[in-house]
N, C-alpha and C positions, 0 to 999 in steps of 0.2 A: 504494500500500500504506500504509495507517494505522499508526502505532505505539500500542504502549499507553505508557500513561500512569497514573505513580503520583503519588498525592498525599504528600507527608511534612505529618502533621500540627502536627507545632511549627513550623516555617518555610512554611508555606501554601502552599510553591513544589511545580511538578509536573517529573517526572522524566518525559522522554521516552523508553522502550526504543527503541534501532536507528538512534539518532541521533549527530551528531558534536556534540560539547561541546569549550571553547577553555575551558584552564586560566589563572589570572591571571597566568599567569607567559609564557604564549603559546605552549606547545605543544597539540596538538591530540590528540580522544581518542574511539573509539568507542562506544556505552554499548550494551554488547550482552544483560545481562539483570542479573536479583536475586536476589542470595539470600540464607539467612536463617541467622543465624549459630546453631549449634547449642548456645552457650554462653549465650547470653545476649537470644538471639531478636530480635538487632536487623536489622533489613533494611541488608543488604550490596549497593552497587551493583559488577555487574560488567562492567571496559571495558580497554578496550587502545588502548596508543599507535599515531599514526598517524607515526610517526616509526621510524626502525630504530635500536639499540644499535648500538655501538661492534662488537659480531660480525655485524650485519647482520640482528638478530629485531625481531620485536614485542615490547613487555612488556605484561604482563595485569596489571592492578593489582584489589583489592578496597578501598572505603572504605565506609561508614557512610554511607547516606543524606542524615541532617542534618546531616555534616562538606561530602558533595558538594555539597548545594542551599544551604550556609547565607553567609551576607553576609561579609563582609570586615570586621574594624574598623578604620576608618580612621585611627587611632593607632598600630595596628602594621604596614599593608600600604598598598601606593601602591595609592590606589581611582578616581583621574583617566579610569584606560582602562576596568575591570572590578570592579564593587562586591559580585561576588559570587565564591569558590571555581571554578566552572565556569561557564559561559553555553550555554546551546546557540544553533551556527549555522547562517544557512539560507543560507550562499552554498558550502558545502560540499556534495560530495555523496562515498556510499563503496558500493561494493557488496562484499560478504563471500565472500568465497570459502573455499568449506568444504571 
């Protein structure tokens, strides 16, 4: 099964929908679709931890496209391991159950 695939145009980087993406901080997270904010019309990516809270959930988070795809500055954030916000990886795999 293929994913689509968005392009964010100011950071040239693409967004994979349906895929697992590794936060720089080293949690892990599913990117399950987009949407679009109705205030201001920016493309919102939509994804959920693959980790459980402290009650034993998933959390669903919404960010901003070019917050999710965009690079790290290495003045304010350790960029040795991850130079970017998210990575997507491919030694992961997740099936969704709905």
């Amino acid at each position: 099964m293929s994913s689509k695939k968005i392009l964010e145009q100011s950071t040239g980087r693409v967004l994979e929908l349906k895929n697992i993406y590794r936060h720089y901080k080293g949690n892990y997270y599913y990117v399950e679709d987009i949407a679009i904010n109705s205030e201001t019309e920016e493309i919102m990516v939509i994804y959920f931890s693959l980790y459980n809270d402290e009650e034993g959930n998933r959390m669903m988070f919404t960010q901003p496209i070019k917050r999710f795809l965009e690079q790290l500055n290495p003045e304010v954030y350790d960029t040795t391991i991850q130079e970017t916000r998210f990575e997507k990886v491919e030694f992961l795999s997740f099936k969704r159950n709905k």
